[in-house]
N, C-alpha and C positions, 0 to 999 in steps of 0.2 A: 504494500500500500504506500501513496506518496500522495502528499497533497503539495497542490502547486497554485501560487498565488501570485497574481500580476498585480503591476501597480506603474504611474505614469502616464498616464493614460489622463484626458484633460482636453479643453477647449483653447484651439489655435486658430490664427489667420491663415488665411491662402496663404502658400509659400513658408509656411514657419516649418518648424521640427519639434516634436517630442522622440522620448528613449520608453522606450516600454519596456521592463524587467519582469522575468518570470521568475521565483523562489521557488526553487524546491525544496519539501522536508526531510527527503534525503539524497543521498548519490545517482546523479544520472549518467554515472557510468553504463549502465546496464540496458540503459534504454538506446534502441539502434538509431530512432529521429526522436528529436524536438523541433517543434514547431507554432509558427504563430497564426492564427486562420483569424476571418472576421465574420461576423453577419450583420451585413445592411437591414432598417425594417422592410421586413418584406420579401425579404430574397434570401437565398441559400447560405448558408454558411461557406464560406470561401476558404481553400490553401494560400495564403499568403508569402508563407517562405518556412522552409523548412532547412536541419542541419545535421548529418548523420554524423555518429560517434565517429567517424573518422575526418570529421569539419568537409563533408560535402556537401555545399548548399545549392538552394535551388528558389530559385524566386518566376512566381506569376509574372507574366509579360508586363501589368500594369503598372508594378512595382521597380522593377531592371532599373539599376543607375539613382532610383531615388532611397531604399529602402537597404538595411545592411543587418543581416542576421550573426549573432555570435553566441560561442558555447564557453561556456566559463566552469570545465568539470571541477579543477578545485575548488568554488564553493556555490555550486550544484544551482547555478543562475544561466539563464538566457538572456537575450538583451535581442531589441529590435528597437537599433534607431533609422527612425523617418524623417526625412529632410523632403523639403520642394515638397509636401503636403497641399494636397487639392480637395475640393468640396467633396468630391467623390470617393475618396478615402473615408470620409465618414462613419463610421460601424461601432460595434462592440469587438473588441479583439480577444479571443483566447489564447492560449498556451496549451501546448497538447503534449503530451508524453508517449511516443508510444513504444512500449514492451513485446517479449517475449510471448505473453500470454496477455495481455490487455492493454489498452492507451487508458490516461489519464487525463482528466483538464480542470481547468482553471476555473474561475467564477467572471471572467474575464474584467475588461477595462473600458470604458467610453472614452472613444475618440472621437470628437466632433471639430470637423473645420469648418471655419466661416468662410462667406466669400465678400 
């Protein structure tokens, strides 16, 4: 069991940047991705960027060049900072764990950009 908590997450301009942290309760050694997805109201929950215990990451088309995923195993934190932030990034953001035997997630974060 691993409980994972984001935070960072806040109300910006077009153009601005937040850093989103995920905390885990324990070692993410173990898990093969970490990842950070969102859900717009109304629409599906989205893969945003993910990062596999060997730091290979992988980002949604939407995201490329603006958006930078990091794994921080000695003290079992994710990091997603967002730069150049548009209206449409808008969502709730989670953190996902996924395991061997089951993924985990977050209670996520609200991101809201003005325009």
């Amino acid at each position: 069991q691993v409980q994972l908590v984001e935070s960072g997450g806040g109300l910006v301009q077009d153009g601005g940047s937040l850093r989103l942290s995920c905390a885990a309760s324990r070692s993410i050694l173990g898990f093969s991705y970490m990842g950070w997805y969102r859900q717009a109201p109304g629409k599906q929950r989205e893969l945003v960027a993910r990062i596999s215990s060997g730091g290979i990451m992988y980002y949604v088309d939407s995201v490329k060049g603006r958006f930078t995923i990091s794994r921080y195993n000695a003290n079992n934190t994710v990091t997603l900072q967002m730069n150049s932030l548009k209206p449409e990034d808008t969502a709730v953001y989670y953190c996902k764990a996924v395991g061997t035997w089951r993924d985990y997630w977050g209670q996520g974060t609200q991101v809201t950009v003005s325009s």
